[in-house]
N, C-alpha and C positions, 0 to 999 in steps of 0.2 A: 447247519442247524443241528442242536443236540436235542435229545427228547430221552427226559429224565422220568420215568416211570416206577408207582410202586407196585408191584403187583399186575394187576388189568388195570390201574388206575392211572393217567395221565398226570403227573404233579406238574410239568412246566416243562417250555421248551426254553432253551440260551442259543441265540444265535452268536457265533465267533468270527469276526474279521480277521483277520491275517494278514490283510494284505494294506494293513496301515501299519507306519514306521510305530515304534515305541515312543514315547515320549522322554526324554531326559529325566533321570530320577532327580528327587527332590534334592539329593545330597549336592548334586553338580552346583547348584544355585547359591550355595555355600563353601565353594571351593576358596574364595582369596579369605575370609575368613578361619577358615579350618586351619589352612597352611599358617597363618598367622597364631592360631592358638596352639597348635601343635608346637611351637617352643619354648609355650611355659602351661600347658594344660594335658592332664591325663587324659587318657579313653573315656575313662568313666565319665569326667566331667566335660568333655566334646559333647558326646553322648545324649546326658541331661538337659544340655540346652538344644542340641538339635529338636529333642523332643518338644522343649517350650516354644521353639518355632514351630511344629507340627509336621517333621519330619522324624518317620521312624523306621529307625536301619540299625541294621546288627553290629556288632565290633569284628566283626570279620570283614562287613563291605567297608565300616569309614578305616580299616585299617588298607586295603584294599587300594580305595580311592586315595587317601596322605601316600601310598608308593605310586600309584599310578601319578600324581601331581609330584613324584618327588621330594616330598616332602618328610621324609620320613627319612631320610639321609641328613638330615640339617646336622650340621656341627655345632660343638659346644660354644663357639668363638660367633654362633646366632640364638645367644640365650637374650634374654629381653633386654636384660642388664649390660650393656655394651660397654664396661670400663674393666679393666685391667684387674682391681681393686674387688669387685663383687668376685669377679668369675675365679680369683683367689680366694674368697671368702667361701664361697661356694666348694671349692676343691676341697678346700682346709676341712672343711664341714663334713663334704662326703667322706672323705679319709677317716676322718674320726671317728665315724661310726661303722664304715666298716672296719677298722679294728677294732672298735671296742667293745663291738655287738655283731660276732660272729655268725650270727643265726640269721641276722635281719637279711630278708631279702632286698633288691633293690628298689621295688615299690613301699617296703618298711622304711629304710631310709628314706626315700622321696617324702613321705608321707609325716616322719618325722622333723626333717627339714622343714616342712610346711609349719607346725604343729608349735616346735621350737623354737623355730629362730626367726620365723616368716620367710623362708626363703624359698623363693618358687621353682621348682623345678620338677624334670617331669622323673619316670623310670627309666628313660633312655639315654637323657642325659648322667643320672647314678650313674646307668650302666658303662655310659663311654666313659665317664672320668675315672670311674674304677680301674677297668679296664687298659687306659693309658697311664695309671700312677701303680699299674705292677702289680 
């Protein structure tokens, strides 16, 4: 038991168990979900909707939790789009704008993509196809 005091004055006592397990954070509950939106949804937008379920957790834990699930490894060949045909459109698209907008970072393109063309995709994804086209 803790005894929280101000002064001579007794405000409140908190008693602290310890010796019960944690319970599983809310984020695990959301695990086959997550991994699933992690291949065409950003942090941010993870994020926002954990919150409209009434889970609230930082971008460092659900980044955290998508590596501890693996999930955060995904290849671009598990974009939602699973034809030949997008995942070139998509390439074409990234390429374009990083040449032709050298500034933009890879969330700028993501975001543009979206914006643009409707093309879903996240900053990781930019970031590998970038990265594999040189």
């Amino acid at each position: 038991m803790i005894l929280i005091s101000a002064g001579l004055h007794l405000v409140g006592a908190v008693e602290m168990n310890f010796t019960d397990t944690p319970a599983p954070a809310a984020i695990d509950q959301y695990e086959e979900q997550l991994i699933q939106m992690a291949t065409t949804t950003t942090y941010e937008d993870m994020l926002t909707w954990l919150h409209q379920e009434g889970v609230e957790v930082s971008r460092r834990t659900l980044a955290r939790r998508l590596a501890l699930w693996s999930a955060q490894k995904l290849q671009i060949s598990t974009v939602n789009v699973r034809n030949e045909a997008a995942i070139e459109q998509l390439t074409q698209a990234v390429d374009h704008l990083f040449h032709t907008q050298p500034t933009y970072t890879d969330t700028q393109i993501a975001k543009r993509l979206q914006e643009d063309h409707d093309i879903q995709t996240t900053t990781h994804q930019v970031k590998e196809i970038r990265l594999n086209q040189g």
